[in-house]
C-alpha distance (Angstrom), angle and dihedral (degrees) to the residues before:
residue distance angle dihedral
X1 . . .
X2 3.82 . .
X3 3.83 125.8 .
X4 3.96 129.4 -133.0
X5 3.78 82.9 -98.4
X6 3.98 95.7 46.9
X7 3.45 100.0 -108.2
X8 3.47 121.0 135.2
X9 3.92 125.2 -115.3
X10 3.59 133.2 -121.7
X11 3.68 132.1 -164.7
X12 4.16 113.6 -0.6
X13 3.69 133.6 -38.5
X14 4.15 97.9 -154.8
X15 4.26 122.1 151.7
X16 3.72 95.0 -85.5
X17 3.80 109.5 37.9
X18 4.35 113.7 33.8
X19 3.43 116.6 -161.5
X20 4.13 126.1 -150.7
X21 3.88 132.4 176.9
X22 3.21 110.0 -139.7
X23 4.13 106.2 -172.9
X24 4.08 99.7 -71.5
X25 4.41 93.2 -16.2
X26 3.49 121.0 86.8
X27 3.86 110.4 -146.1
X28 4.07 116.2 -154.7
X29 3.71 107.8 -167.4
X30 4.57 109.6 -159.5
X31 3.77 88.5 -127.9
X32 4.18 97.3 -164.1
X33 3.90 89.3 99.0
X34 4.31 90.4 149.9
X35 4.51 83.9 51.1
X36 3.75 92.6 45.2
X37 3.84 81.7 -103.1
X38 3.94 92.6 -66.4
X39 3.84 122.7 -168.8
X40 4.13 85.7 -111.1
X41 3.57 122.6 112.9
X42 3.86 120.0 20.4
X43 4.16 99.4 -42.3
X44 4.22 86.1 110.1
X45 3.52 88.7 50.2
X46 3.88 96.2 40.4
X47 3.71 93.8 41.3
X48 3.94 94.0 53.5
X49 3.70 94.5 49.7
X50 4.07 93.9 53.7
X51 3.52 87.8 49.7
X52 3.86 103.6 45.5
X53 4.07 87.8 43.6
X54 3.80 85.4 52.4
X55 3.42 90.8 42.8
X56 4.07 87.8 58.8
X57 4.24 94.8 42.5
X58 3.99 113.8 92.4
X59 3.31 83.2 -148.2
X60 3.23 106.8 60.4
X61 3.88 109.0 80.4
X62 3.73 102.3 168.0
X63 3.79 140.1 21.7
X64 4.06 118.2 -142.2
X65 3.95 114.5 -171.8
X66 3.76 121.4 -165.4
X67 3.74 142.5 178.6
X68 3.84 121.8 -109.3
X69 3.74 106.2 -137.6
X70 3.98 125.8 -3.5
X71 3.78 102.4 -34.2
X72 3.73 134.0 60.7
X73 3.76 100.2 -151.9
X74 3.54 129.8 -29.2
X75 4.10 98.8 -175.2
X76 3.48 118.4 -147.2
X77 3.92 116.5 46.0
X78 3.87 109.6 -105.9
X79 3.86 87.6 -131.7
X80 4.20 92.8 58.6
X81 4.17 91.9 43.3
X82 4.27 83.0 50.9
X83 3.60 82.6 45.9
X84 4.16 92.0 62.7
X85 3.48 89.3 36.0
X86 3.64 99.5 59.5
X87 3.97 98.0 31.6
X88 4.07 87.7 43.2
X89 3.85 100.4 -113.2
X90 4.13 123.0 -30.3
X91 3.91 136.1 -142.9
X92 3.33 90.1 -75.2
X93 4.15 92.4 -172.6
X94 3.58 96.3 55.5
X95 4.08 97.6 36.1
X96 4.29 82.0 58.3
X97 3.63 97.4 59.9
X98 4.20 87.1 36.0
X99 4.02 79.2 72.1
X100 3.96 87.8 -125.3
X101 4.10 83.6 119.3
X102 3.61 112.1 24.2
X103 3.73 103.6 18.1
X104 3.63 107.9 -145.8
X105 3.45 113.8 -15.2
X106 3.69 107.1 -161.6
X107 3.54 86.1 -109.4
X108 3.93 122.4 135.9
X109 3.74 108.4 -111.3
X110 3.98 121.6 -82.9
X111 3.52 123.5 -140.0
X112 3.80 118.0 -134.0
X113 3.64 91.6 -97.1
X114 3.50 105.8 45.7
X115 4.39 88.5 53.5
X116 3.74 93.1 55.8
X117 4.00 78.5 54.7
X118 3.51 108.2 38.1
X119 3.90 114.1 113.5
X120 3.63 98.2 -172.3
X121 3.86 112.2 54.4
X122 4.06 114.2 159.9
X123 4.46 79.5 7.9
X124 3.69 80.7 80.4
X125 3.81 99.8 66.5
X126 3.76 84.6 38.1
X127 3.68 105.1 51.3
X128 4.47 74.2 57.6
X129 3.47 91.9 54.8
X130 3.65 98.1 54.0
X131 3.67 100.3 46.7
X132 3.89 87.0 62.1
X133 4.03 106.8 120.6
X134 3.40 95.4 -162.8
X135 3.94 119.5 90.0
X136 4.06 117.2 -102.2
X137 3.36 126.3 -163.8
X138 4.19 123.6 -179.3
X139 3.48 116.5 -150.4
X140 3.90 100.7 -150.2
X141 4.01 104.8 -143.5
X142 3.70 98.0 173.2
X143 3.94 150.4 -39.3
X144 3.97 107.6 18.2
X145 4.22 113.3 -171.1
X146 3.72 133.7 167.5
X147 3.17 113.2 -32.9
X148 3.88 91.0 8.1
X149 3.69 88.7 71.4
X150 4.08 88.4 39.2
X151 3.93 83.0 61.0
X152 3.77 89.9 51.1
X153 3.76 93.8 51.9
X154 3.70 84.0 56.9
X155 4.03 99.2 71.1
X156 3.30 125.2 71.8
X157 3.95 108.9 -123.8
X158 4.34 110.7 22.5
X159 3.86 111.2 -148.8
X160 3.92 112.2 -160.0
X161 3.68 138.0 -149.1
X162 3.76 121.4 -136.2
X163 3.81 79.2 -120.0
X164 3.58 100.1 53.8
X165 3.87 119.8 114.5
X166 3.85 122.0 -178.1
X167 3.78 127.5 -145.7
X168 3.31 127.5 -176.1
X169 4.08 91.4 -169.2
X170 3.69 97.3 171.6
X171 3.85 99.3 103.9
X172 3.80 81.5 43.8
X173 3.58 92.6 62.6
X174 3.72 92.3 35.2
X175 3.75 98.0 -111.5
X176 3.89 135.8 102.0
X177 2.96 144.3 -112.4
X178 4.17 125.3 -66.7
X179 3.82 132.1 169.2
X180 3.69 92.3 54.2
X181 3.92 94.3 -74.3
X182 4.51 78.3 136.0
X183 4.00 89.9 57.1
X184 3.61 99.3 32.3
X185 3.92 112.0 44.4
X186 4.00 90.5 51.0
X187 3.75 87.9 52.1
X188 4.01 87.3 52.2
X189 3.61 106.0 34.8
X190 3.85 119.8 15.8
X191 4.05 121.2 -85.1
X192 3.61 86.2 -104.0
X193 3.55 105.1 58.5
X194 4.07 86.4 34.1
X195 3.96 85.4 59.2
X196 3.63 86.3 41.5
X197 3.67 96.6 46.5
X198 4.24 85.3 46.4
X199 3.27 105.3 59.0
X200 3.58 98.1 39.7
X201 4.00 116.1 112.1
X202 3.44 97.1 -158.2
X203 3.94 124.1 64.7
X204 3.80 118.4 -119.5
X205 3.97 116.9 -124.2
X206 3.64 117.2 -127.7
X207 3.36 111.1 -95.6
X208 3.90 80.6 64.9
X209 3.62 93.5 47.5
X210 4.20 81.8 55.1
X211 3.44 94.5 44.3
X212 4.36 94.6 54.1
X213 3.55 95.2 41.2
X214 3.95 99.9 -102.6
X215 3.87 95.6 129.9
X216 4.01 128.9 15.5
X217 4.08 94.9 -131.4
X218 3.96 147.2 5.1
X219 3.22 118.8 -148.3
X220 3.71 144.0 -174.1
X221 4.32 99.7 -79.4
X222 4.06 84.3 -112.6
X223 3.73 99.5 50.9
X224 3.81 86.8 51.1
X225 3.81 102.8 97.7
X226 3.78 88.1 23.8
X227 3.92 85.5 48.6
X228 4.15 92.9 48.1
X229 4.35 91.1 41.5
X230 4.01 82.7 56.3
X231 3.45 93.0 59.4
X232 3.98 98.7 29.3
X233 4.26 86.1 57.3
X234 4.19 87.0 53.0
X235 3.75 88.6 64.8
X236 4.29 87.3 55.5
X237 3.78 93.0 54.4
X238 4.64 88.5 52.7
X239 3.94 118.8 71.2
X240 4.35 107.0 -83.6
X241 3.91 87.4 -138.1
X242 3.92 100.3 49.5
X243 3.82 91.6 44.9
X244 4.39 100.8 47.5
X245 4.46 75.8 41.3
X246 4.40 82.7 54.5
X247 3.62 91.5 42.6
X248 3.92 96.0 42.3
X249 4.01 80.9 45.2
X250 3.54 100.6 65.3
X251 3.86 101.0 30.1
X252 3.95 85.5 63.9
X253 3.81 94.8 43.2
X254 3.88 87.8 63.5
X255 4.11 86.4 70.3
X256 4.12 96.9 25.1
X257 3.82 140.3 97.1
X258 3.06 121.1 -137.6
X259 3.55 108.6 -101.5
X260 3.77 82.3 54.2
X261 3.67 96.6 53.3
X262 4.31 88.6 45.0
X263 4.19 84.8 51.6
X264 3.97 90.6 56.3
X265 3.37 93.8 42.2
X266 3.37 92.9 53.2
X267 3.70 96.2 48.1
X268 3.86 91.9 47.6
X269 4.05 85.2 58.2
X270 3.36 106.9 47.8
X271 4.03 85.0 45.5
X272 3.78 98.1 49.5
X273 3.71 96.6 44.3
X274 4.09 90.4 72.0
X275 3.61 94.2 48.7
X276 3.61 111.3 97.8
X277 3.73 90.4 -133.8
X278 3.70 90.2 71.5
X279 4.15 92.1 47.2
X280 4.11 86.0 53.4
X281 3.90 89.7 47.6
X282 3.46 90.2 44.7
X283 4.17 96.0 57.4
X284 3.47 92.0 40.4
X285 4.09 87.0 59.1
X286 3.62 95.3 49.3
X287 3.98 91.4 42.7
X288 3.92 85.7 59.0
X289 3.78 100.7 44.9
């Protein structure tokens, strides 16, 4: 399926996630603008598709998500958190796979028995996130909460709005944290500031956000896709292979020793160096020096 602009699709283009090619980036657009873009209905499942297709296309070399509207990604739907605030909390594990919070997941069905023993909920959907190879990038148009900011976490470089605001909300609501948001925001920004930045009530603007290492840039709010593009296109012009090897690389490390890490390395080298990639990259150095 072709776009206005003649560029092919990849992945789905359902209500709650849209999906545009954009020469060699896909863009996925959170299409729940009148729900703040919430994690209800099928946008999980939606979402995960676009980006495993992607993740499978050649020609895709980068993944750009946006918010439809004013917000990024608030999380949870306002109309489930009223829901535990009126009934005085819920079963939370069983009202997830219902679909009342997450909508469908992409997940393959559970049987009765296997929820009540499941130990990874919402990690499910993550743990798919994270083994995408190909390099994401989330260009942060507004509000972020929850599991908004959980989703976030999940890309690799975060590109801010001046209009973005961040809120971690889950001490607020007296809850945790889920999607990873404990394993990832450590990873990005210290365990102090994470703890900081986790039991604050308030969100933090973005110049903050800039300042503790949250996102990479703010921009104006109509250089933002413009601004996330930019940097999408420089992954086209290095070799596919080497980067998903970088990106692969440094995921591991976060769980490696050392010796591990020097293995892998090791075994990415003496692979790359007879692909033919790597002999092109190589002449084009030396033609530059």
């Amino acid at each position: 399926m072709a776009t206005e602009n003649g560029h092919r699709e990849a992945g789905v283009a359902d209500h709650d996630v849209l999906v545009e090619r954009r020469d060699t980036t896909l863009v996925a657009r959170l299409n729940r603008p009148e729900h703040g873009n919430s994690v209800q209905g099928t946008l999980l499942r939606d979402l995960l598709h676009a980006f495993e297709t992607a993740d499978g296309d050649d020609g895709v070399r980068a993944i750009v998500t946006i918010g439809e509207g004013s917000t990024y990604c608030v999380g949870a739907d306002r109309d489930v958190l009223g829901r535990v605030g009126s009934e005085g909390g819920i079963n939370f594990h069983e009202l997830g796979y219902q679909g009342a919070l997450g909508g469908d997941w992409g997940m393959p069905p559970l049987s009765a028995v296997q929820r009540r023993s499941d130990t990874l909920g919402f990690g499910r959907w993550v743990t798919r996130i994270l083994d995408v190879s190909t390099p994401t990038i989330a260009a942060i148009n507004g509000g972020t909460a929850g599991g908004g900011l959980a989703l976030a976490l999940l890309h690799d470089i975060r590109i801010a709005s001046k209009t973005a605001k961040f809120a971690p909300v889950f001490i607020a609501l007296g809850v945790s944290p889920e999607m990873g948001v404990s394993w990832l925001l450590p990873r990005i920004i210290g365990w102090p500031k994470a703890f900081d930045l986790l039991t604050r009530v308030r969100p933090i603007e973005a110049d903050e956000a800039l300042e503790i290492g949250l996102v990479e840039t703010v921009v104006e709010p109509h250089e933002l896709l413009d601004a996330a593009l930019a940097r999408a296109a420089h992954f086209a012009q290095l070799p596919p292979v080497s980067v998903r090897m970088v990106k692969r690389l440094l995921r591991q490390s976060t769980e490696s020793t050392l010796e591990t890490q020097l293995e892998r390395e090791w075994h990415n080298q003496t692979r790359l160096f007879g692909f033919a990639d790597t002999g092109a990259a190589v002449k084009a150095y030396l033609e530059h020096l």
